[in-house]
C-alpha positions as CSV (number, residue, x, y, z in Angstrom):
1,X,64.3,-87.8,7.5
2,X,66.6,-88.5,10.4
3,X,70.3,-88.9,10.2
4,X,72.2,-91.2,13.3
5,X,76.0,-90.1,12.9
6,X,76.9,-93.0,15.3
7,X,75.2,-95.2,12.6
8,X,76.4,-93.9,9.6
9,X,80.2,-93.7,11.1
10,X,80.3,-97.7,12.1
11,X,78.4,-98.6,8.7
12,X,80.7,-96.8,6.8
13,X,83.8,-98.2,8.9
14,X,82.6,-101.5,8.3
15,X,82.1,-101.0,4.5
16,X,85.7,-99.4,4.2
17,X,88.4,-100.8,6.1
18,X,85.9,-103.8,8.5
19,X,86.1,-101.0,11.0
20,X,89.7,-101.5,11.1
21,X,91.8,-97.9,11.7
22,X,94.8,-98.7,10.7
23,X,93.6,-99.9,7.7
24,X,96.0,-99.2,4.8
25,X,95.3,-100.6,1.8
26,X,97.5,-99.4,-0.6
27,X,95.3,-97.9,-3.2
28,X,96.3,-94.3,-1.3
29,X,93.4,-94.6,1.2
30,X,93.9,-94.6,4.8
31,X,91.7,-95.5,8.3
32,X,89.1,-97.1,9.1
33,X,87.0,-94.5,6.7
34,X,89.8,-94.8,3.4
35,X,90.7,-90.8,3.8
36,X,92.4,-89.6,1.2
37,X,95.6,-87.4,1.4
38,X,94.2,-84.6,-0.4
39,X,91.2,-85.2,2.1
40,X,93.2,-85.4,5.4
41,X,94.9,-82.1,4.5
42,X,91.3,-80.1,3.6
43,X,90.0,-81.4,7.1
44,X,93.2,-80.7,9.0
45,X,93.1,-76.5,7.1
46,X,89.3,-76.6,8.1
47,X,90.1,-77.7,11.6
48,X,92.6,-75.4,11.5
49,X,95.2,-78.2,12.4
50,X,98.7,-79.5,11.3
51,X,98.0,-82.1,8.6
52,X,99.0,-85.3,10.4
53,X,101.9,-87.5,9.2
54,X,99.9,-90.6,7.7
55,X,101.4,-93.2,10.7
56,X,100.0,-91.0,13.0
57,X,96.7,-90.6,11.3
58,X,96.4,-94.4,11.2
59,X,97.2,-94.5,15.1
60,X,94.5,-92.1,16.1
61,X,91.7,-93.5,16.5
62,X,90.1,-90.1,18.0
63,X,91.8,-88.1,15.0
64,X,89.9,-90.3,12.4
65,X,86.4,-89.7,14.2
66,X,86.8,-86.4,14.4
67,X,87.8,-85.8,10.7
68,X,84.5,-88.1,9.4
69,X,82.0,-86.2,11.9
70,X,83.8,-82.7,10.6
71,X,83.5,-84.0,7.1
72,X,79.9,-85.3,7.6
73,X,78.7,-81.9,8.9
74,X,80.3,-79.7,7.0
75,X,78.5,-81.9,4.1
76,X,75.5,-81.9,5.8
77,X,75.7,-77.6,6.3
78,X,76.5,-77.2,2.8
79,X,73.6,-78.9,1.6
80,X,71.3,-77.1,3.8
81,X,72.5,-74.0,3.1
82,X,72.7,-74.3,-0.8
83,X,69.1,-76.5,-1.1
């Protein structure tokens, strides 16, 4: 089965947020992908990061890339390491 990360990331934009990053809709999801708090601060201590204030996570576009490819592969290695 092949996997297009570039795919998956606008489809998943569009679902979420209508690819819009600083998308915040009140329901205590945030971006263009609806991250979580609890998930912006696991994926800022895996990236070994400061957990970004949520302003500046909604005005980094770059940032919110990163954290959904870093989520998506460390998904991705976890289930081919545990299948």
């Amino acid at each position: 089965m092949s996997f297009d990360l570039n795919t998956y990331k606008e489809l998943l934009g569009y679902r979420e947020s209508a690819g819009a990053y600083q998308t915040n809709t009140g329901n205590g999801a945030f971006g263009k992908y609806q991250f979580t708090q609890p998930t912006i601060n696991s994926i800022s201590n895996l990236l070994g990061m400061q957990v970004p204030t949520i302003e500046g996570f909604l005005n980094n576009p770059e940032l919110q890339d990163r954290f959904l490819e870093t989520l998506v592969n460390d998904s991705i290695s976890y289930i081919n390491n545990n299948n």
